[in-house]
PyMOL commands that place a pseudoatom at each C-alpha (Angstrom):
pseudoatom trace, name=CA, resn=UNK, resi=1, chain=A, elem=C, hetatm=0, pos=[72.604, 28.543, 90.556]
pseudoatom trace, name=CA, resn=UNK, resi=2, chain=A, elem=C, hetatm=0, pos=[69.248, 29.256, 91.777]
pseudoatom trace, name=CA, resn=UNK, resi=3, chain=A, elem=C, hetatm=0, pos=[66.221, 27.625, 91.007]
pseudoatom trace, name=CA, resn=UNK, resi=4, chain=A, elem=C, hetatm=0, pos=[62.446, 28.757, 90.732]
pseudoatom trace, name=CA, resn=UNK, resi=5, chain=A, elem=C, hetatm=0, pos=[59.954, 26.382, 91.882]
pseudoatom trace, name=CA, resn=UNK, resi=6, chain=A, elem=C, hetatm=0, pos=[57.210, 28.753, 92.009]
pseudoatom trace, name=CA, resn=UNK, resi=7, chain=A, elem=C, hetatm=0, pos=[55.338, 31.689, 90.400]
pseudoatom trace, name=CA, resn=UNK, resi=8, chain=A, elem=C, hetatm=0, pos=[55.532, 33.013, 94.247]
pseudoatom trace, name=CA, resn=UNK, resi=9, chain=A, elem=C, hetatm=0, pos=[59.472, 32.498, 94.007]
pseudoatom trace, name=CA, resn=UNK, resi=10, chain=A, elem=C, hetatm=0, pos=[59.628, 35.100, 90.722]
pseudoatom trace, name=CA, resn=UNK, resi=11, chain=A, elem=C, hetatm=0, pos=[57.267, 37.806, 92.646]
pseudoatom trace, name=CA, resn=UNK, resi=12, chain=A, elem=C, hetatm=0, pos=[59.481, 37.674, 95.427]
pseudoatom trace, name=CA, resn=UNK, resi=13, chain=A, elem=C, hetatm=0, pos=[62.761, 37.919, 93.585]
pseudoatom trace, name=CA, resn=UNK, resi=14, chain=A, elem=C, hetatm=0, pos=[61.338, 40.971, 91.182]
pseudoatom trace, name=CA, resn=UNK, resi=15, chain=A, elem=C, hetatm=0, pos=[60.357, 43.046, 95.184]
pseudoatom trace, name=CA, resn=UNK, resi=16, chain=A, elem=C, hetatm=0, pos=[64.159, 42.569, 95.822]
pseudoatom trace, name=CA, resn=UNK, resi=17, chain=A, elem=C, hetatm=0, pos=[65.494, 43.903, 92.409]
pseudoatom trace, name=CA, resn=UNK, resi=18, chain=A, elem=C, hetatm=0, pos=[63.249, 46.729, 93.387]
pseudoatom trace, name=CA, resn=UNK, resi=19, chain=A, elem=C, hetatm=0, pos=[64.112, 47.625, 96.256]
pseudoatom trace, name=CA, resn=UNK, resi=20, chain=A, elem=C, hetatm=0, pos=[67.502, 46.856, 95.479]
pseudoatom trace, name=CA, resn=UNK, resi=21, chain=A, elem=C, hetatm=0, pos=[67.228, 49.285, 92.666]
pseudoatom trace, name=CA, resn=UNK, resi=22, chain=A, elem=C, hetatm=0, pos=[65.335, 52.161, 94.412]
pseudoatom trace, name=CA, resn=UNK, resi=23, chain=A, elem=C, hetatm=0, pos=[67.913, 51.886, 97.281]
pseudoatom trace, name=CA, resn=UNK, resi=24, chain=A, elem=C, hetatm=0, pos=[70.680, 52.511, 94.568]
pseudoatom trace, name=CA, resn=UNK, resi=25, chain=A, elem=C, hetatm=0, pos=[68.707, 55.227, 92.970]
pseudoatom trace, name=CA, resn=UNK, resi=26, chain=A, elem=C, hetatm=0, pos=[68.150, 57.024, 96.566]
pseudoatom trace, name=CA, resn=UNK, resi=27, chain=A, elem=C, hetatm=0, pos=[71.969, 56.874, 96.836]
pseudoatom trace, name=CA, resn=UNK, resi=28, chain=A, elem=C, hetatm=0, pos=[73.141, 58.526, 94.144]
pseudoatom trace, name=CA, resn=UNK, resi=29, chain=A, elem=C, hetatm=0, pos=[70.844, 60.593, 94.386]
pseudoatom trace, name=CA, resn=UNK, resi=30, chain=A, elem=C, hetatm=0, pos=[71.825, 61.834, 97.777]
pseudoatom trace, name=CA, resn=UNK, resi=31, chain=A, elem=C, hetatm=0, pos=[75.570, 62.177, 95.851]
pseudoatom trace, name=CA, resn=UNK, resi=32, chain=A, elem=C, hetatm=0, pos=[74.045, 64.158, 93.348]
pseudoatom trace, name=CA, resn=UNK, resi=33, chain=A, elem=C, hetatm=0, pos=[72.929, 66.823, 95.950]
pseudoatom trace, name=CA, resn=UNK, resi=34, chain=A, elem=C, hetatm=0, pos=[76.426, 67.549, 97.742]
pseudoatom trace, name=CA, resn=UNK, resi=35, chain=A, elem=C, hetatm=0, pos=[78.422, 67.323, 93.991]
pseudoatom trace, name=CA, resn=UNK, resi=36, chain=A, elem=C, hetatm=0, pos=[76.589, 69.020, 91.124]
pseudoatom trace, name=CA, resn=UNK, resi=37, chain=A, elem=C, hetatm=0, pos=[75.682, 72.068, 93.627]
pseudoatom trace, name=CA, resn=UNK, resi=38, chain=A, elem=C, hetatm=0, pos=[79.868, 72.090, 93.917]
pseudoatom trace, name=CA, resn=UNK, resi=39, chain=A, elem=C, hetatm=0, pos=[80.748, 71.461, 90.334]
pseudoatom trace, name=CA, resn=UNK, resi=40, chain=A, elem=C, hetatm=0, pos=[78.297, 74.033, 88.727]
pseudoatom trace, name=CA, resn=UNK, resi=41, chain=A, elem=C, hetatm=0, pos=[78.191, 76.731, 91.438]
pseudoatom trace, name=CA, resn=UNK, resi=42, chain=A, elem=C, hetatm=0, pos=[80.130, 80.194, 89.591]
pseudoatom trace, name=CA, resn=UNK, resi=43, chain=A, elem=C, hetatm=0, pos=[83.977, 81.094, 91.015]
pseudoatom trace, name=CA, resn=UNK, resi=44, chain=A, elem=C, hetatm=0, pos=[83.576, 84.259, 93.021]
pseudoatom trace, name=CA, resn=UNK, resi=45, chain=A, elem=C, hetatm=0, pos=[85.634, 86.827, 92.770]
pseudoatom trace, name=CA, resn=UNK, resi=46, chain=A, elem=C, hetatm=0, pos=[86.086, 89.962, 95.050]
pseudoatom trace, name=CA, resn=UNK, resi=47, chain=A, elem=C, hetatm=0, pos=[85.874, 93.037, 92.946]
pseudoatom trace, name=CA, resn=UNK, resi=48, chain=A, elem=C, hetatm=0, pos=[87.254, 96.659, 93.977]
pseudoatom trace, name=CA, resn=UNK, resi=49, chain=A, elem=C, hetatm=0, pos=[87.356, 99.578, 91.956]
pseudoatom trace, name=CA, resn=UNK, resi=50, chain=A, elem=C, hetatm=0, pos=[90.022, 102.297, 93.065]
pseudoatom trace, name=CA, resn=UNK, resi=51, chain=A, elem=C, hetatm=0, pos=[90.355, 105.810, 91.825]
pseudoatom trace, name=CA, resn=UNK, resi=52, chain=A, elem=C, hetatm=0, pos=[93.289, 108.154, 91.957]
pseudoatom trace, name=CA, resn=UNK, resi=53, chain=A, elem=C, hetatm=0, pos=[94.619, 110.895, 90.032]
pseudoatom trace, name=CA, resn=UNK, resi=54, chain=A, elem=C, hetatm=0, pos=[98.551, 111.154, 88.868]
pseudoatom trace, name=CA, resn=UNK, resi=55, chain=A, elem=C, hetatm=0, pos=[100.134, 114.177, 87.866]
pseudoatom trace, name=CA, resn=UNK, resi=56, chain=A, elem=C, hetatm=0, pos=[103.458, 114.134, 85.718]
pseudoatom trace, name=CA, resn=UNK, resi=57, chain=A, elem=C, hetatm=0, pos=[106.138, 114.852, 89.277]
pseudoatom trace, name=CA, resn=UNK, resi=58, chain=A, elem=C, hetatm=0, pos=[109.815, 115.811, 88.721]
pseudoatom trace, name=CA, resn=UNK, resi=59, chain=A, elem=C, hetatm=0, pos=[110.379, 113.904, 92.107]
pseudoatom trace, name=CA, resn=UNK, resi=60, chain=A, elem=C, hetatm=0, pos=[109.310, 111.007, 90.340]
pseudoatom trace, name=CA, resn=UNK, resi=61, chain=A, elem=C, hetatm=0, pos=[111.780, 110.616, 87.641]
pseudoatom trace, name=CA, resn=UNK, resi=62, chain=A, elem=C, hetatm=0, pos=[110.963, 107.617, 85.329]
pseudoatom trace, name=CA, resn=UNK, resi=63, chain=A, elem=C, hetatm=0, pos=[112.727, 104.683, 85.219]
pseudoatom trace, name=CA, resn=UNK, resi=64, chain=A, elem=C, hetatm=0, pos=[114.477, 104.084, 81.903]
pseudoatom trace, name=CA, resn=UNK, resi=65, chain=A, elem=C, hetatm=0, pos=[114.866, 100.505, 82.811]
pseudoatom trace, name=CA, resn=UNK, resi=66, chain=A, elem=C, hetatm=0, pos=[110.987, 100.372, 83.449]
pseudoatom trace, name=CA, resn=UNK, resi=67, chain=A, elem=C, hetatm=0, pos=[110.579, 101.198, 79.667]
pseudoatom trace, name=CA, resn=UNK, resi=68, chain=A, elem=C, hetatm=0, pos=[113.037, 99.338, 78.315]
pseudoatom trace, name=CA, resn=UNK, resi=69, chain=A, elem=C, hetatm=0, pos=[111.126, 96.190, 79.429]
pseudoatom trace, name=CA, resn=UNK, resi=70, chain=A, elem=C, hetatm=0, pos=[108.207, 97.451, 77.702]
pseudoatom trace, name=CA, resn=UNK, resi=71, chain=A, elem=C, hetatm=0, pos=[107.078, 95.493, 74.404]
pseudoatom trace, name=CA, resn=UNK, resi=72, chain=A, elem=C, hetatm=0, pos=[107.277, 98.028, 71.668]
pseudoatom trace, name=CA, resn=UNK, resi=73, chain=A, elem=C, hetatm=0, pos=[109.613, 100.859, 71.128]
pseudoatom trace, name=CA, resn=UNK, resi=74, chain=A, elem=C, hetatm=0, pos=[109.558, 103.922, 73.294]
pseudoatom trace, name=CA, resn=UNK, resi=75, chain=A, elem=C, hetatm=0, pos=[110.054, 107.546, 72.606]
pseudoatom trace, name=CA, resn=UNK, resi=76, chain=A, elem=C, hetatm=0, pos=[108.047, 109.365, 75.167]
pseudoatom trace, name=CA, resn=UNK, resi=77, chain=A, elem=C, hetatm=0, pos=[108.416, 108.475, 78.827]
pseudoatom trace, name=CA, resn=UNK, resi=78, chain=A, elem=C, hetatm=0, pos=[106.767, 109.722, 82.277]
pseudoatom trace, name=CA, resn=UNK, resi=79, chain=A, elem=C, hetatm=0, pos=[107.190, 109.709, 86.000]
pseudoatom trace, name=CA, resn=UNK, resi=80, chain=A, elem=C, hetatm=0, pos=[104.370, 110.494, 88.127]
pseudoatom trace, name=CA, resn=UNK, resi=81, chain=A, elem=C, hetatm=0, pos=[103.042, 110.394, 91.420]
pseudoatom trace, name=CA, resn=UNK, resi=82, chain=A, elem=C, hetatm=0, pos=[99.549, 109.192, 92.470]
pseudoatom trace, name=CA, resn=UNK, resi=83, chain=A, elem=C, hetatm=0, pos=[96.804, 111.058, 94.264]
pseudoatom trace, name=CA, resn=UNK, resi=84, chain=A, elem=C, hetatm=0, pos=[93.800, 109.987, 96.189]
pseudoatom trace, name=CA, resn=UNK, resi=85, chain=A, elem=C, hetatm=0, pos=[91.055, 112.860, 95.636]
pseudoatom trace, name=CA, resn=UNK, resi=86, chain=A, elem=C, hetatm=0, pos=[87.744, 114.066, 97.029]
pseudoatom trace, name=CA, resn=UNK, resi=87, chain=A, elem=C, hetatm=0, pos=[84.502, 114.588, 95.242]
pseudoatom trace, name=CA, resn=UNK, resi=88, chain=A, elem=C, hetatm=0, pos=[81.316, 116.643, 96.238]
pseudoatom trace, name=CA, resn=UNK, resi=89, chain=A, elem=C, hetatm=0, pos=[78.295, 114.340, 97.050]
pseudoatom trace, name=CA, resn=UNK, resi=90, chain=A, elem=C, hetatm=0, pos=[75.598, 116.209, 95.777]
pseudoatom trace, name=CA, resn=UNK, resi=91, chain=A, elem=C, hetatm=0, pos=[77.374, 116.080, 92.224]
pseudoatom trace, name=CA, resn=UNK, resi=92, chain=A, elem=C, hetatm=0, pos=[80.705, 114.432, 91.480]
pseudoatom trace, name=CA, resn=UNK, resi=93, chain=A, elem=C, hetatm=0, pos=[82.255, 117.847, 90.820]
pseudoatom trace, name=CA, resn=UNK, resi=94, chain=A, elem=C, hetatm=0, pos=[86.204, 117.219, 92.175]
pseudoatom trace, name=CA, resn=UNK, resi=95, chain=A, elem=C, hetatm=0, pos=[86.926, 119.434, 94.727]
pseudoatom trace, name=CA, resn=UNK, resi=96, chain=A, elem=C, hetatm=0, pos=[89.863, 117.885, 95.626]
pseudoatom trace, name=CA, resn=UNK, resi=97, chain=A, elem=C, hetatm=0, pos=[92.467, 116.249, 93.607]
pseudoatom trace, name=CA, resn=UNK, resi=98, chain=A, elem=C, hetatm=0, pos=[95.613, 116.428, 95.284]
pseudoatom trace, name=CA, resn=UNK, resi=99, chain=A, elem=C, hetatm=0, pos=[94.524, 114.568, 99.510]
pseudoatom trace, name=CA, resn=UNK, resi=100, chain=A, elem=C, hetatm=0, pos=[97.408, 112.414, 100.002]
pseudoatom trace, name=CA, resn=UNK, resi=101, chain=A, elem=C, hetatm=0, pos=[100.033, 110.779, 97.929]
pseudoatom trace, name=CA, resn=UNK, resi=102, chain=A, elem=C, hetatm=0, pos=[99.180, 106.865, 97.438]
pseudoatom trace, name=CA, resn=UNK, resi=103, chain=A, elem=C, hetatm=0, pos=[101.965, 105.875, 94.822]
pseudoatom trace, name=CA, resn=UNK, resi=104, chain=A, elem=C, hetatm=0, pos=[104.131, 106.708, 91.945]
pseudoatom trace, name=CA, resn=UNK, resi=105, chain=A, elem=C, hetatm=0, pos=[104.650, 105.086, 88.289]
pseudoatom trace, name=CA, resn=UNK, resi=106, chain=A, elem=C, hetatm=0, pos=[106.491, 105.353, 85.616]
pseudoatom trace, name=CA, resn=UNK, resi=107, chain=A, elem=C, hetatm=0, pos=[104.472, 105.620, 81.763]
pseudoatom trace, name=CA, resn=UNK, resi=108, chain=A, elem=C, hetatm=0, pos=[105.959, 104.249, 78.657]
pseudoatom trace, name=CA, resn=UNK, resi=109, chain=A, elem=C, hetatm=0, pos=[104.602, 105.874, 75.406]
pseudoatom trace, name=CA, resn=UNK, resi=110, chain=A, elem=C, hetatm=0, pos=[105.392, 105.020, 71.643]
pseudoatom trace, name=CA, resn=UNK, resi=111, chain=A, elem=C, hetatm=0, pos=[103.831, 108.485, 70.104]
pseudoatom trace, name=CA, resn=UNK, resi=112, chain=A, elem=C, hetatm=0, pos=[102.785, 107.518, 66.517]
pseudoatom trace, name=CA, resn=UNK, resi=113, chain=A, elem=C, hetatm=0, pos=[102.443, 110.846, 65.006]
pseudoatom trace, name=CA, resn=UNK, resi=114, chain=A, elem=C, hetatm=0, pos=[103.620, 114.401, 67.671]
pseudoatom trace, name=CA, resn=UNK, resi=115, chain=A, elem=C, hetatm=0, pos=[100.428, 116.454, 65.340]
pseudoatom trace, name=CA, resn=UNK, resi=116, chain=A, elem=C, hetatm=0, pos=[98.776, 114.260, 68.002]
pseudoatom trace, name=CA, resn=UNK, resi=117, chain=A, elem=C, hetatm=0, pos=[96.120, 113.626, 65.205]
pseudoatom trace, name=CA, resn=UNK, resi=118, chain=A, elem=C, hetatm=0, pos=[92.587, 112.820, 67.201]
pseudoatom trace, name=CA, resn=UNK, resi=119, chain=A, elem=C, hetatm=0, pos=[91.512, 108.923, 66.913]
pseudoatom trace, name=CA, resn=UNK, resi=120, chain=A, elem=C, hetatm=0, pos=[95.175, 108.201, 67.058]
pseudoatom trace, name=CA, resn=UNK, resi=121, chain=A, elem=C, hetatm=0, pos=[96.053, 104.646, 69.032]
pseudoatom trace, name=CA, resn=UNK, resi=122, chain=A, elem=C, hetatm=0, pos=[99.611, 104.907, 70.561]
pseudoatom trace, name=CA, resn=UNK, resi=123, chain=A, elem=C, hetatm=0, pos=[100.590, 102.045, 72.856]
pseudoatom trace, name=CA, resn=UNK, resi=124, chain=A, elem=C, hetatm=0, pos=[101.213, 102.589, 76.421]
pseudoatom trace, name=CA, resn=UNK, resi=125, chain=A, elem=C, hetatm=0, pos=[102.869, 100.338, 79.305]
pseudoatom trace, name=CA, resn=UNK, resi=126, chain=A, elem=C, hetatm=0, pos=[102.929, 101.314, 82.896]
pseudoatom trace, name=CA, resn=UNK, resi=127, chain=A, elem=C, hetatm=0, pos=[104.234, 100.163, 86.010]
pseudoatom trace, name=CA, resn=UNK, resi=128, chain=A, elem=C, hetatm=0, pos=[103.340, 101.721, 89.197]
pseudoatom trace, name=CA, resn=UNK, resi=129, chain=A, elem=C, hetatm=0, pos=[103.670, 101.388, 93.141]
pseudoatom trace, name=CA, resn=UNK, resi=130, chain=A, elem=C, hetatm=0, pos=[100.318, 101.266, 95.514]
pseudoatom trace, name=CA, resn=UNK, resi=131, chain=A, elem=C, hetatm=0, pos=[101.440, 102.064, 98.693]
pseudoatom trace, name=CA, resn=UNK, resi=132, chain=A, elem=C, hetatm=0, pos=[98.646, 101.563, 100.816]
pseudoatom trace, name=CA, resn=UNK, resi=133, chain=A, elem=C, hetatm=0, pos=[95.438, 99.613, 101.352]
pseudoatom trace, name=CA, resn=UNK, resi=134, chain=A, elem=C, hetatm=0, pos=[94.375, 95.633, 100.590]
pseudoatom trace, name=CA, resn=UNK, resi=135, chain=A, elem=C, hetatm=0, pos=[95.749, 96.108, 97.076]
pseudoatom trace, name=CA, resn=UNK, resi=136, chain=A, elem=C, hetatm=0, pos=[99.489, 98.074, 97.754]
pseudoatom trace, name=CA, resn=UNK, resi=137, chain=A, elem=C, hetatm=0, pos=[102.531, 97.074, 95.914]
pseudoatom trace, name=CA, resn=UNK, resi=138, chain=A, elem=C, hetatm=0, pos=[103.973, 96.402, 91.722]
pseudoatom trace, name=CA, resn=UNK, resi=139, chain=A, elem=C, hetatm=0, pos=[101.139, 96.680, 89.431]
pseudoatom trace, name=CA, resn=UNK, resi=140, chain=A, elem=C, hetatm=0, pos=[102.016, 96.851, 85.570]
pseudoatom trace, name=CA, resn=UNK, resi=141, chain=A, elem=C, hetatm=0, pos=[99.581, 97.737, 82.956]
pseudoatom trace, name=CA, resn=UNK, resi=142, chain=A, elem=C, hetatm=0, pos=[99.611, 97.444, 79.011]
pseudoatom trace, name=CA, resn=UNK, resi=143, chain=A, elem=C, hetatm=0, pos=[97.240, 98.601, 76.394]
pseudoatom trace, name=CA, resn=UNK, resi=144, chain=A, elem=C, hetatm=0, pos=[96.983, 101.750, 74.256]
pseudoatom trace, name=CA, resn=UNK, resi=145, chain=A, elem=C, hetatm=0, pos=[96.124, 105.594, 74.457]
pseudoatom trace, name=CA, resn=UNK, resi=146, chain=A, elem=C, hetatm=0, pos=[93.776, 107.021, 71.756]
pseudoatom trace, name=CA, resn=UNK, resi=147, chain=A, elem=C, hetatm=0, pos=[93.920, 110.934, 71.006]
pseudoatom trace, name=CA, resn=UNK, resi=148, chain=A, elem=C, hetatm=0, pos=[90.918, 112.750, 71.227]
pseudoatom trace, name=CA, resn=UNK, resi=149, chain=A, elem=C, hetatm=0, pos=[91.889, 116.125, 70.646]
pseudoatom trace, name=CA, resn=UNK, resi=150, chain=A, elem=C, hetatm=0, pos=[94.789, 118.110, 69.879]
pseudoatom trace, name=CA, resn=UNK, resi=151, chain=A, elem=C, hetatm=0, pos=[92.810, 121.663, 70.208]
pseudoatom trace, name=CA, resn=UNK, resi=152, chain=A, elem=C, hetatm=0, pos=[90.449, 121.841, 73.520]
pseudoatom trace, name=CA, resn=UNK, resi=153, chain=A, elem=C, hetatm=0, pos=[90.728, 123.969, 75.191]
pseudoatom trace, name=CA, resn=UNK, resi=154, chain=A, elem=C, hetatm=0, pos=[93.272, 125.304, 72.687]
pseudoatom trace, name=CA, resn=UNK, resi=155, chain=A, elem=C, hetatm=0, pos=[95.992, 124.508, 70.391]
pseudoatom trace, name=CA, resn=UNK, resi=156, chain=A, elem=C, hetatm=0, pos=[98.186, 121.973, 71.005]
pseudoatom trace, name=CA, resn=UNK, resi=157, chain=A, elem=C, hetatm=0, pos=[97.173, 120.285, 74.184]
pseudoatom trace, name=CA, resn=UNK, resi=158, chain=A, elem=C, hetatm=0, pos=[96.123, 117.171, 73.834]
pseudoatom trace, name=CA, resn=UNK, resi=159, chain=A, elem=C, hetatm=0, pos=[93.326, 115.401, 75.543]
pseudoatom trace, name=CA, resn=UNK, resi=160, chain=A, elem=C, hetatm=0, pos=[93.240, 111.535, 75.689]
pseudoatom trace, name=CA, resn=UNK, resi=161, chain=A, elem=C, hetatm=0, pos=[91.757, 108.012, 77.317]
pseudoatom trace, name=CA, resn=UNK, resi=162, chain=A, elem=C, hetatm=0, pos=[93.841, 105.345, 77.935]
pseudoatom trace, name=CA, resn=UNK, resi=163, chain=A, elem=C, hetatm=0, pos=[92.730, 101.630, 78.092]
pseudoatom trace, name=CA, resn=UNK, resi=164, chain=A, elem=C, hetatm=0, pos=[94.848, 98.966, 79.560]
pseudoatom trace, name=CA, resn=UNK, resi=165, chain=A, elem=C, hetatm=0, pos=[95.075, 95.824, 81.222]
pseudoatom trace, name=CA, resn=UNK, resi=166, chain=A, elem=C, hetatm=0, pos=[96.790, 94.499, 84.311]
pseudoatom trace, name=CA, resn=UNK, resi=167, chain=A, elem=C, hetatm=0, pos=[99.278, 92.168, 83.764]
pseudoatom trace, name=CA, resn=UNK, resi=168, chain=A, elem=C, hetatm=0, pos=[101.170, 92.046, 86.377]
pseudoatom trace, name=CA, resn=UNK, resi=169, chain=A, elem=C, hetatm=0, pos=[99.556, 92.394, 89.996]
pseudoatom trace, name=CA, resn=UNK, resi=170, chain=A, elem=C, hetatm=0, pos=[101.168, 91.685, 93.768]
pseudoatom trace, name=CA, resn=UNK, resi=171, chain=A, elem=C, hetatm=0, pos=[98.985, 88.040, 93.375]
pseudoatom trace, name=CA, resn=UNK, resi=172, chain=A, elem=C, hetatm=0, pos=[98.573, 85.779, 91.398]
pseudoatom trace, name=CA, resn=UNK, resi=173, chain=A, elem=C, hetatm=0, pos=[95.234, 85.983, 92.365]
pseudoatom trace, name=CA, resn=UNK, resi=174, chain=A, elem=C, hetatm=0, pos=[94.443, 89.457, 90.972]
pseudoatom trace, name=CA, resn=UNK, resi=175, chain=A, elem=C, hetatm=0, pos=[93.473, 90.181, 87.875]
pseudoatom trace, name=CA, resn=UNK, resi=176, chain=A, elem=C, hetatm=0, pos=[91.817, 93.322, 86.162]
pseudoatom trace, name=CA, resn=UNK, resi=177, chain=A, elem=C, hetatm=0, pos=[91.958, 96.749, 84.279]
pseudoatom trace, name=CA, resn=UNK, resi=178, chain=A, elem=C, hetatm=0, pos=[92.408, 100.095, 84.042]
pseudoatom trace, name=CA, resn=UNK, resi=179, chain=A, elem=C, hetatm=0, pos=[91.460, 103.025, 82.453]
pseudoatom trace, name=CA, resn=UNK, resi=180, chain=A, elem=C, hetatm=0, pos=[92.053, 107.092, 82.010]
pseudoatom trace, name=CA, resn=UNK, resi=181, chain=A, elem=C, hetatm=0, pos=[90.877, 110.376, 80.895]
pseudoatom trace, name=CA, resn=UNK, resi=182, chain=A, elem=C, hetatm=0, pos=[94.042, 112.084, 80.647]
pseudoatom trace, name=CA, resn=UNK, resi=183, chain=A, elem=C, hetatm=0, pos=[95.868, 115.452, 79.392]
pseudoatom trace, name=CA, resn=UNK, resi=184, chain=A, elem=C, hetatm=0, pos=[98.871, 115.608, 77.902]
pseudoatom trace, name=CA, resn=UNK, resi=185, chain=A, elem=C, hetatm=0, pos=[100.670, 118.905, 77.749]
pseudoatom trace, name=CA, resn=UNK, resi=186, chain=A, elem=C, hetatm=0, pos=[103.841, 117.304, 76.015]
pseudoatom trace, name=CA, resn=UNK, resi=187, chain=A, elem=C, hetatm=0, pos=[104.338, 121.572, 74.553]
pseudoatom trace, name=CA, resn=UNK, resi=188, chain=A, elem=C, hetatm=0, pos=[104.795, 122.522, 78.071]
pseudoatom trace, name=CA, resn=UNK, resi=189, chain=A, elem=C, hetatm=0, pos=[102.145, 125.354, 77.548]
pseudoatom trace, name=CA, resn=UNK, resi=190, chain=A, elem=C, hetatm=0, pos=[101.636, 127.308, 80.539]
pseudoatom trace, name=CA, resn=UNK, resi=191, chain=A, elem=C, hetatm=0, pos=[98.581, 126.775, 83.097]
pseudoatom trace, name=CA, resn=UNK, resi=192, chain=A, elem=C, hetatm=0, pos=[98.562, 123.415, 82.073]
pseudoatom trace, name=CA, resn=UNK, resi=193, chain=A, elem=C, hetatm=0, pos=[99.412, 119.938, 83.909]
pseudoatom trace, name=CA, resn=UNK, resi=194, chain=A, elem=C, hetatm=0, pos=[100.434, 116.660, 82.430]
pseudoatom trace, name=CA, resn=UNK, resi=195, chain=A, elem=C, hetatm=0, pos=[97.733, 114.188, 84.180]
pseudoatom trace, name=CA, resn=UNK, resi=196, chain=A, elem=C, hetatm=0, pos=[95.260, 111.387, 84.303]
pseudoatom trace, name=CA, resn=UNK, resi=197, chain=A, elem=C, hetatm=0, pos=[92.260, 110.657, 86.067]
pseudoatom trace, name=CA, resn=UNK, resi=198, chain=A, elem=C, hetatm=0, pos=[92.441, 106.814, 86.679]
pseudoatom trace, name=CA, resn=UNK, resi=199, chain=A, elem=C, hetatm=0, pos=[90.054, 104.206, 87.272]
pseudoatom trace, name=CA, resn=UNK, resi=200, chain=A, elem=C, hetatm=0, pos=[91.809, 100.957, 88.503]
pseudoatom trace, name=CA, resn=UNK, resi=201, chain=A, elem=C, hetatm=0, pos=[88.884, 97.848, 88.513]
pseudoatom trace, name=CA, resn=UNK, resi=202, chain=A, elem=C, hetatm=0, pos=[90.708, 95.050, 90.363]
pseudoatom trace, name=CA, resn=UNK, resi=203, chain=A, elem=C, hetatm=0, pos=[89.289, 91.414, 90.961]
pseudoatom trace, name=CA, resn=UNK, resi=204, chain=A, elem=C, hetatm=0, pos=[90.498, 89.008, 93.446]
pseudoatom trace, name=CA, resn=UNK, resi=205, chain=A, elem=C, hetatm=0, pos=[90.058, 85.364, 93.152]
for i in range(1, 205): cmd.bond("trace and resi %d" % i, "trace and resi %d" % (i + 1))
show_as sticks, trace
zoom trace
């Protein structure tokens, strides 16, 4: 037990609890500096965007068992190869769409209604090969396809965008989405190809 004999005795006791206390204080906040930075600083992620275009290939066959692991049913399936292409600079205007050969998929379709109404929704699961580049190999995609017209530039073909996410990627680590302006010339009317211009937006964690 200690004992105070003096006013002197208190004074001196209070500077040590001070200094005691500011030395405490100057400690965590040093630990402050090196953890909060760490535990509030945002994850990063590496983000790539990759275009292509695919065309509907009779060297590409689709796989039926591809669309029979799809979630919904199927009646309208697709192989196709992919396509880097070149655009002018000055532009955009492609002037190029068929450079070299990057991949092939196969397209799983449920068509809701074969008027191809416009504003339409049909779901739409893909899986398709990358074969070159920091992203190549097994990608699969799911979303849905929405019909914009059934009439431009004339009867029957049938212009669309497609919307779907990844959901299966090469890594864990990448995530991401993809999407398509696309033509569908399912009446096989001539001077026309079944096609999509893609836009793949990949992130890598």
């Amino acid at each position: 037990m200690y004992v105070l004999d003096t006013p002197d005795d208190i004074i001196d006791i209070r500077k040590v609890n001070m200094k005691h206390n500011i030395m405490r204080g100057a400690w965590w906040l040093i630990v402050a500096a090196f953890i909060l930075p760490a535990l509030s600083a945002p994850v990063m992620a590496e983000e790539n965007i990759i275009q292509f275009r695919s065309i509907e290939d009779p060297s590409t066959p689709p796989d039926p068992a591809v669309c029979s692991a799809a979630p919904f049913d199927v009646n309208a399936k697709l192989g196709a190869s992919f396509w880097s292409f070149q655009t002018r600079a000055s532009d955009g205007l492609v002037v190029n769409d068929q450079i070299n050969r990057i991949g092939n998929a196969t397209a799983c379709i449920r068509i809701v209604s074969f008027a191809f109404p416009p504003f339409t929704t049909d779901p739409f699961y893909i899986k398709f090969t990358l074969d070159n580049g920091d992203y190549a190999g097994e990608y699969e995609g799911l979303g849905n396809c929405t019909i914009i017209s059934n009439d431009v530039p004339m009867s029957k073909l049938i212009l669309a965008g497609c919307n779907l996410r990844i959901v299966s990627a090469p890594s864990d680590s990448i995530s991401g989405a993809m999407t398509s302006m696309s033509v569908f010339n399912p009446f096989k009317l001539p001077g026309f190809n079944t096609g999509s211009m893609w836009t793949l937006h990949l992130y890598r964690s």
